[in-house]
C-alpha positions in Angstrom: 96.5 190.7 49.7 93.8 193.5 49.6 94.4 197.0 49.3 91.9 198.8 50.8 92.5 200.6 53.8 92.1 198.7 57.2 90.2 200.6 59.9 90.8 198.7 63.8 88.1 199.1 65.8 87.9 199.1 69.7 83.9 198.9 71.2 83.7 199.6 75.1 80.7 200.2 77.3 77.1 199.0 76.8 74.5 197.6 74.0 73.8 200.9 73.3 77.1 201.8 72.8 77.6 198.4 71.1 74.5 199.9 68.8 76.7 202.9 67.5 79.7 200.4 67.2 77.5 198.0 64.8 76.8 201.7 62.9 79.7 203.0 62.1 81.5 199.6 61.3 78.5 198.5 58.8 79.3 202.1 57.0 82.8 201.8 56.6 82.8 198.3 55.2 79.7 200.1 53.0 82.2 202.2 51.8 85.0 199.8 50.7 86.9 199.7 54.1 87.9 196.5 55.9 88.2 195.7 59.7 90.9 194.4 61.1 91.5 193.0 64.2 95.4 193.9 64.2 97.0 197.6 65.7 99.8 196.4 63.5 97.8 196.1 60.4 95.8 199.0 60.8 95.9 201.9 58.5 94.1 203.6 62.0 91.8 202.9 64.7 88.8 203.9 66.4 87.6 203.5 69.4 84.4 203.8 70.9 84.8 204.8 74.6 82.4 204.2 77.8 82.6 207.5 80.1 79.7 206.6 82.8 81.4 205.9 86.1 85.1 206.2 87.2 86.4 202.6 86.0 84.8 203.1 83.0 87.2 206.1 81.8 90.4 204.6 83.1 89.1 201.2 81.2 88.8 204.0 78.0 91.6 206.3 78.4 94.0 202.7 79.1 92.3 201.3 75.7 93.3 204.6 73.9 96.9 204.5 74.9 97.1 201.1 73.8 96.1 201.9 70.8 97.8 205.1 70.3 101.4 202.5 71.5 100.3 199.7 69.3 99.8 201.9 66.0 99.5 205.5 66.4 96.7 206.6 64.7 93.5 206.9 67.0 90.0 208.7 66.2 88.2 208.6 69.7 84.6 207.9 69.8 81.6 207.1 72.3 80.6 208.4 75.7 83.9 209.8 77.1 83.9 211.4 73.8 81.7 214.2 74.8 84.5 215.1 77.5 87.0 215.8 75.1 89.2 217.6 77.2 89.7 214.4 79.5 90.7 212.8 75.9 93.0 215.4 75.0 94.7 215.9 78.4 95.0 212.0 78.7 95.9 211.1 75.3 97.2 214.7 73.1 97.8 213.1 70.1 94.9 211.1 69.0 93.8 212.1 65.8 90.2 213.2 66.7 87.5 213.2 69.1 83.7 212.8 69.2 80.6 212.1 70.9 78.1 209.2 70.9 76.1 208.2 68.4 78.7 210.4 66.1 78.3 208.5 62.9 78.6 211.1 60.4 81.3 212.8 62.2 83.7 209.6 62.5 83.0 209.0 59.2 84.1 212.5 58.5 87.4 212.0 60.4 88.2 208.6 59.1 87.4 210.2 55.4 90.5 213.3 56.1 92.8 210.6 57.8 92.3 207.6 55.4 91.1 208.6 52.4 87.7 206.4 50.9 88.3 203.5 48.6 87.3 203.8 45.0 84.1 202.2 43.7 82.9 200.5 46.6 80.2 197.7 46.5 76.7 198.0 47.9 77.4 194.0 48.4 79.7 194.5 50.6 77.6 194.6 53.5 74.8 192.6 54.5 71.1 193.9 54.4 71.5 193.5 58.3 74.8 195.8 58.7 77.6 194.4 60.5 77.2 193.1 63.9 79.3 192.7 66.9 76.9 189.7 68.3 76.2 186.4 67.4 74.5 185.9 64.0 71.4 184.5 66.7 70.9 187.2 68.3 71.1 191.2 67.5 70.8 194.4 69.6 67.6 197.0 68.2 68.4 200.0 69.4 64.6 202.0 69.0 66.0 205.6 70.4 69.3 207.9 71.6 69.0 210.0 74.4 67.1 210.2 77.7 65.0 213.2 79.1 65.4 212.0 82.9 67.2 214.2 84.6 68.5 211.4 87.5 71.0 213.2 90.0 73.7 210.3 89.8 73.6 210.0 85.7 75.7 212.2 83.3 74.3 210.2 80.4 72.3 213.2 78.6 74.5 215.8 78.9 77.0 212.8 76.4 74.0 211.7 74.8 71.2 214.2 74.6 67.9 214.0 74.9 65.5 211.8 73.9 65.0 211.1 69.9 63.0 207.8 68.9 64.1 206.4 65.6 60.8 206.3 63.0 58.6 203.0 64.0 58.9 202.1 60.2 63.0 201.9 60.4 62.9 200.5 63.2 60.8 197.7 62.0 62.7 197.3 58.6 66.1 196.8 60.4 64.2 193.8 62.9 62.6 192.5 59.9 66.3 192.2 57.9 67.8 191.0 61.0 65.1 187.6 61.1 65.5 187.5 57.0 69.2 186.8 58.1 68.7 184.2 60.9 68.7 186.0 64.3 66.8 184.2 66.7 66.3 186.9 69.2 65.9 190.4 69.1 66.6 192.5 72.2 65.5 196.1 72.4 67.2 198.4 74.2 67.4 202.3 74.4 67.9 204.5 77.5 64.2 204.8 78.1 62.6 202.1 76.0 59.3 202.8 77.7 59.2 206.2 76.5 59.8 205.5 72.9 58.2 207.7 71.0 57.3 210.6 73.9 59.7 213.0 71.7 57.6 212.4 68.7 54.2 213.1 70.2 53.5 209.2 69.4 53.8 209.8 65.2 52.6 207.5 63.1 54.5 206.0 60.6 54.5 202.9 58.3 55.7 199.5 58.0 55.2 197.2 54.7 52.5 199.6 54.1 50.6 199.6 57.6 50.1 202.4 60.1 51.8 202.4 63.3 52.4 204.8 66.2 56.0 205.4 67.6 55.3 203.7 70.7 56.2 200.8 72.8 53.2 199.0 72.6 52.7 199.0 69.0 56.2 198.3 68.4 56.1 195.3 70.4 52.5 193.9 69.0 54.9 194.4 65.7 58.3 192.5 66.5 55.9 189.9 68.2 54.9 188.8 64.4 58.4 188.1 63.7 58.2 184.9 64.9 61.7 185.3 66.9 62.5 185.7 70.7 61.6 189.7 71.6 63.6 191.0 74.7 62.6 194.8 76.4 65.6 196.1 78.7 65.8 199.2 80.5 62.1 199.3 80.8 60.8 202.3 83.1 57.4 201.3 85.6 54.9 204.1 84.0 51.5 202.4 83.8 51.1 202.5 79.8 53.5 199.3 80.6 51.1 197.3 81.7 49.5 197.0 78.2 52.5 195.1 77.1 51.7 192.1 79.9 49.3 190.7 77.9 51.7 190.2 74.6 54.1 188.4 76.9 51.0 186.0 78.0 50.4 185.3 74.9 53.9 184.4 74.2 54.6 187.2 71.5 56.7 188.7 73.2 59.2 186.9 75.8 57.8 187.5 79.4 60.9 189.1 80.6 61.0 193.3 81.6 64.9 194.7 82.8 63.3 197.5 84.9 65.7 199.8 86.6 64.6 200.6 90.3 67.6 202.0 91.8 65.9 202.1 95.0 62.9 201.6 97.3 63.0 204.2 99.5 60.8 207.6 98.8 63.3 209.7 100.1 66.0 208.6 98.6 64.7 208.1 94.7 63.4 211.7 95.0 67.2 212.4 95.9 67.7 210.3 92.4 65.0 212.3 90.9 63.6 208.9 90.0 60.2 208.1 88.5 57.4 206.1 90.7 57.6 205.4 94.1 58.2 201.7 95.5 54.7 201.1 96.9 53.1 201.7 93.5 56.4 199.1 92.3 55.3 196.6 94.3 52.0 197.1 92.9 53.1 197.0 89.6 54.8 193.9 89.4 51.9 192.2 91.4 49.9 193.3 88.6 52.0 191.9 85.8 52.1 188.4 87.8 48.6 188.1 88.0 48.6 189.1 84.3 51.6 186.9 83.2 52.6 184.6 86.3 56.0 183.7 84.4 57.4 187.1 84.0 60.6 187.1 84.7 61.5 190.9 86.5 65.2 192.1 86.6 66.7 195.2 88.0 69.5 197.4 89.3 69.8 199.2 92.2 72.5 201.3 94.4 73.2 201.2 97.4 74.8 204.0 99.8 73.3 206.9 98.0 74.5 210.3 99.6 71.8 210.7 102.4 70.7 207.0 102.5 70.5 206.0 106.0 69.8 202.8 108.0 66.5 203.1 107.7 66.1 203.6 103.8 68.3 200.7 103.4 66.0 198.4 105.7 63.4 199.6 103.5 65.4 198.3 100.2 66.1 195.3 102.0 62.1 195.4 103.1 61.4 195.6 99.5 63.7 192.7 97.9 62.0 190.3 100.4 58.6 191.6 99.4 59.1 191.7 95.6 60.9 188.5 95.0 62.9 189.9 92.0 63.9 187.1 89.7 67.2 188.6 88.8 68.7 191.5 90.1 72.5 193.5 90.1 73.6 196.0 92.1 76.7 198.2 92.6 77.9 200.7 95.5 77.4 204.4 94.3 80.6 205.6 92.9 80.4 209.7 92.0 80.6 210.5 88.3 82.0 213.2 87.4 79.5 216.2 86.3 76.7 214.3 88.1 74.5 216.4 90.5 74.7 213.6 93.2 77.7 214.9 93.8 76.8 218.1 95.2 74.2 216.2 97.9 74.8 216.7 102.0 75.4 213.2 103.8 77.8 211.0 101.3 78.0 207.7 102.9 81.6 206.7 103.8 82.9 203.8 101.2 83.3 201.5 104.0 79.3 201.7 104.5 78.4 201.7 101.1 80.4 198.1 100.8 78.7 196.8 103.5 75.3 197.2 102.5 75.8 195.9 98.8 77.0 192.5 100.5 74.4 192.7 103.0 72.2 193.4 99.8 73.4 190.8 97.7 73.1 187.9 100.3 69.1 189.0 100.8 68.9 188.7 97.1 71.7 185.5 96.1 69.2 183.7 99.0 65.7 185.3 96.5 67.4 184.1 93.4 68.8 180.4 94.7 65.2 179.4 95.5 63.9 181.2 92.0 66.5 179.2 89.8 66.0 175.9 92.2 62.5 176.2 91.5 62.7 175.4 88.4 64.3 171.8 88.5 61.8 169.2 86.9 60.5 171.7 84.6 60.8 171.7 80.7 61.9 174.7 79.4 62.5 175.9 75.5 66.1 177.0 75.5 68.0 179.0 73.0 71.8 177.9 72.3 74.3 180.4 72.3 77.3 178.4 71.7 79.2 174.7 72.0 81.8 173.5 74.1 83.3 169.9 75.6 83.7 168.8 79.0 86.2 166.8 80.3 85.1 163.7 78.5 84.9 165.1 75.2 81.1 165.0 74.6 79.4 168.3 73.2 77.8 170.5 75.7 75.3 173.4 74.5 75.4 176.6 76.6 72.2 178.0 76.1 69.7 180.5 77.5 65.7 180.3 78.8 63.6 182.9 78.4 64.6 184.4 81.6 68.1 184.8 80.6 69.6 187.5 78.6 72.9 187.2 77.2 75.6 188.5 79.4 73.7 189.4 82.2 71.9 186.4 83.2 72.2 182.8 84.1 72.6 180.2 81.2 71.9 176.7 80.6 74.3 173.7 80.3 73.1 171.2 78.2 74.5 167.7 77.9 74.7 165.4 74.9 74.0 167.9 72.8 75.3 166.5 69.4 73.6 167.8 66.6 72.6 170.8 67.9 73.6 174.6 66.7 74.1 177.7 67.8 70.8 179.5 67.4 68.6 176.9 67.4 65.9 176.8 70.2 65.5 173.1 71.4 62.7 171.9 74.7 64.7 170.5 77.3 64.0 169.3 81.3 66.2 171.3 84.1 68.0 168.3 85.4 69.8 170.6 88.6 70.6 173.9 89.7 74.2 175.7 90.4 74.3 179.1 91.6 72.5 181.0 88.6 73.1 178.6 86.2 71.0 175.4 85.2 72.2 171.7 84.4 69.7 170.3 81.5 68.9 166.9 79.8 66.7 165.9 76.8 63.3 166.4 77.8 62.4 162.4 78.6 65.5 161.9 80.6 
């Protein structure tokens, strides 16, 4: 049995969150610490909370209290962090609380509660930290922080403003990540397309090269990886368009998760969104005559405050002109501190319901034909795990490069003996179920 002291770890919320998770736990297992999976065999635990909409706190204040039950000594973390009063109020006796991407600090807390181990092993941890994910596929978080000022988010005033990590760090932590076998990289950030705005584009240096913090030389990099590349949360500004190209040439995977929110003028200047949804629509015209297998996902909300009939026709107007290949979409639901709040004309919860099924049969009926489409084709998957039907024969579930993990559809694959997690492997779409795909070997 090992002495050193056990630290349990909760991670809520998103990949970026997930990001600072992967952080702090590669630095305490740096230091000597394990990570246990146990309250009851804790020496404490941390959790890393989600604050963003309503369900999200009660999901992190609930997760708090069972940990505070279960062992008793809780360092609160993440998001909800930066509202330490709702913490405090909720839960008094946690140990401590912080903000996102609060590293040192937890650290800090976790050193006066639990003192370090002595003479702890660089060894201990991988070159590539410690991950939350697969060993196939790893989250690269590029930047913290967003300088948008959208009137329904409360994410910079708990995460800040915009501060791009140095190109050459970046590029050293996708480079360890291959060295260790991941198959796919996804990049995310609050504003990936703005990487390196904070910065004034600096240059930096990988293995000796020049590079400018930006998107498009970032990508041109972590396409010579030889691995699956990923963008999410990819704003429409026209410096975008330069990275079309890379996914035609098949460095980069021909997929962009581009957050729209909405199509109507009105109402994304009520959002104090960027772009307007004619130049959208011109936009992703553009990238399909550019890259005709682009594969374009994005959020939006419905029942804004102010959003009337006649903006949501022209959402609805929009879907059926756009042909989105994957899309999500969820009722607006005030946050608290969000300046959304404040706007004339909230749309009663009965109406906002409504339209997001009204949405979401425009768009299931889009997306059926996009995923049918693609019966008879061959298509390079990537397996994410392995499973057994009824029968007992081994079934990959795996992912094409319209997929991400999570979030998208997946693949089943039959017969799929001597196949591993992480491996990529050609295969012919045999049928199509809901968002999902049924797959054979390529000459079935």
């Amino acid at each position: 049995m090992s002495d050193s002291p056990k630290v349990g770890f909760v991670s809520l919320g998103c990949p970026k969150a997930g990001s600072d998770s992967e952080r702090i736990l590669t630095q305490l297992r740096a230091e000597g610490y394990e990570i246990s999976n146990r309250y009851d065999n804790s020496d404490l635990v941390v959790v890393n909370t989600c604050g963003f909409i309503d369900s999200a706190v009660q999901e992190s204040l609930d997760a708090i209290g069972e940990a505070l039950d279960q062992n008793g000594k809780v360092i609160v973390t993440g998001c909800l962090g930066a509202k330490k009063d709702v913490v405090e109020e909720a839960h008094p006796n946690v140990l401590a609380v912080t903000g996102p991407h609060a590293l040192e600090e937890v650290m800090t807390h976790v050193h006066t509660n639990l003192p370090k181990p002595h003479d702890p092993f660089a060894d201990l941890v991988p070159k590539q930290g410690v991950r939350l994910t697969p060993s196939h596929y790893a989250y690269l978080k590029i930047s913290e922080g967003c300088n948008h000022r959208c009137s329904f988010c409360i994410i910079p005033s708990m995460r800040g403003d915009l501060v791009s990590r140095p190109i050459g760090d970046v590029m050293n932590e996708a480079e360890n990540l291959v060295n260790a076998g991941v198959s796919e990289i996804l990049v995310i950030s609050q504003d990936t397309s703005a990487y390196g705005v904070d910065t004034k584009f600096r240059k930096g240096f990988w293995n000796g090269r020049p590079m400018r913090t930006h998107m498009t030389e970032l990508s041109q990099a972590l396409g010579e990886l030889g691995v699956w590349v990923r963008l999410h949360y990819v704003y429409p500004y026209p410096h975008v368009d330069d990275v079309i190209p890379l996914m035609a040439e098949g460095a980069i995977l021909p997929y962009l998760d581009v957050p729209l929110q909405h199509a109507s003028p009105r109402i994304l200047k009520a959002m104090k969104r960027p772009a307007s949804s004619e130049n959208n629509l011109a936009r992703i015209k553009k990238w399909r005559e550019i890259c005709p297998e682009i594969t374009v996902r994005s959020t939006f909300i419905t029942g804004f405050p102010g959003e009337t009939e006649d903006d949501f026709k022209m959402l609805l107007d929009f879907l059926e002109e756009a042909q989105l290949d994957r899309v999500g979409c969820f009722a607006y639901s005030a946050v608290d501190g969000a300046k959304a709040n404040d706007l004339e004309d909230q749309v009663p919860e009965e109406v906002k319901q409504a339209r997001l099924s009204q949405f979401m049969e425009v768009q299931e009926r889009i997306s059926a034909a996009k995923v049918a489409a693609k019966v008879g084709s061959i298509q390079t998957v990537l397996v994410d795990e392995l499973t057994e039907d009824d029968t007992g024969n081994t079934v990959a579930i795996a992912r094409t490069k319209a997929d991400a993990p999570e979030i998208d559809g997946v693949v089943y694959l039959q017969d799929a003996d001597g196949i591993q997690p992480g491996d990529f492997v050609d295969v012919k779409i045999m049928d199509a179920s809901g968002h999902d795909l049924v797959a054979g070997p390529p000459n079935g």
